[in-house]
C-alpha positions in Angstrom: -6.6 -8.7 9.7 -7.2 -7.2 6.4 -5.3 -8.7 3.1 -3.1 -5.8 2.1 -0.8 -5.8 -1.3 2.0 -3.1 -1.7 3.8 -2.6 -5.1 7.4 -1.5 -4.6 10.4 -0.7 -6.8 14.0 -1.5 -5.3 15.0 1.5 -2.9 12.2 3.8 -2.8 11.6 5.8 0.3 8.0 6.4 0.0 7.8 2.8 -0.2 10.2 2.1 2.9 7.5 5.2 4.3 4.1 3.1 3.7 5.9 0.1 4.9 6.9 1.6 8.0 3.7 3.2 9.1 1.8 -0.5 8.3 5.2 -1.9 10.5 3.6 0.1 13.5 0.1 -1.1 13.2 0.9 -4.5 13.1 -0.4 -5.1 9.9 1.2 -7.5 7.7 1.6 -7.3 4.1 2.3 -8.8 0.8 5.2 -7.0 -0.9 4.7 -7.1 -5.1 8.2 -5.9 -6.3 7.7 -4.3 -10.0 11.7 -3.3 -10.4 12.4 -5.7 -13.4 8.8 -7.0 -13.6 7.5 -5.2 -16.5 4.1 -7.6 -16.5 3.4 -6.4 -12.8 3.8 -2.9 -13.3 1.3 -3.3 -16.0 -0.7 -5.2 -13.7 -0.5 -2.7 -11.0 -1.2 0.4 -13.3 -4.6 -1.1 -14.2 -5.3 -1.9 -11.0 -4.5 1.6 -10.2 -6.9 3.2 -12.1 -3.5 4.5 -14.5 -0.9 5.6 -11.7 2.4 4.7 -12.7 3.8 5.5 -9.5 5.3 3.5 -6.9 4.1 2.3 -3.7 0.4 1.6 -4.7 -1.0 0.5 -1.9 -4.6 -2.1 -1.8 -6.1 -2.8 1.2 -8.8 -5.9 1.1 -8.6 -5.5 -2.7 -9.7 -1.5 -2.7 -7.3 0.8 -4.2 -5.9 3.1 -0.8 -3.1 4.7 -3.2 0.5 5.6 -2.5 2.3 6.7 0.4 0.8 10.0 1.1 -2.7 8.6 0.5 -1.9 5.9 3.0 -0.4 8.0 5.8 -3.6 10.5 5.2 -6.0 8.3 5.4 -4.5 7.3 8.6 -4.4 11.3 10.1 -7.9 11.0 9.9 -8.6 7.7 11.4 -9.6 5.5 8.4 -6.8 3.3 8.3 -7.0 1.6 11.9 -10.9 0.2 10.6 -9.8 -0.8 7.5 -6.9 -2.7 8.9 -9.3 -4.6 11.9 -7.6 -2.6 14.7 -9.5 -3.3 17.7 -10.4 0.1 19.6 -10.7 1.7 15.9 
């Protein structure tokens, strides 16, 4: 299964969204919580090529992006290969 690394802030629905649809695949995840962390949001805004907005979503190390990005990527069938879902 792929390494994936959300960053969250403390009750945000599009966070509880990307969550949810990685819930359903199976996937698990490592959950980086940037709420009070002002060092990790800074670490997750490089990483994010400058996007300051929460969740930001890295699958085996490659920037996916947020919520949205996530759930399109899985419309069009990219995120079941990605993720080492057999039958993908």
């Amino acid at each position: 299964m792929a390494s994936i690394e959300i960053y969250t802030k403390f009750l945000c629905p599009y966070c509880s969204r990307a969550k949810s649809l990685l819930d359903g695949k199976g996937a698990a995840y490592n959950v980086i919580d940037v709420t009070m962390d002002r060092a990790g949001f800074d670490a997750m805004v490089e990483r994010a090529g400058g996007r300051r907005t929460v969740p930001q979503i890295f699958i085996d190390g490659t920037h996916i992006g947020g919520s949205d990005d996530l759930a399109a990527l899985d419309a069009r069938g990219g995120l079941d290969p990605l993720l080492g879902i057999a039958g993908s």
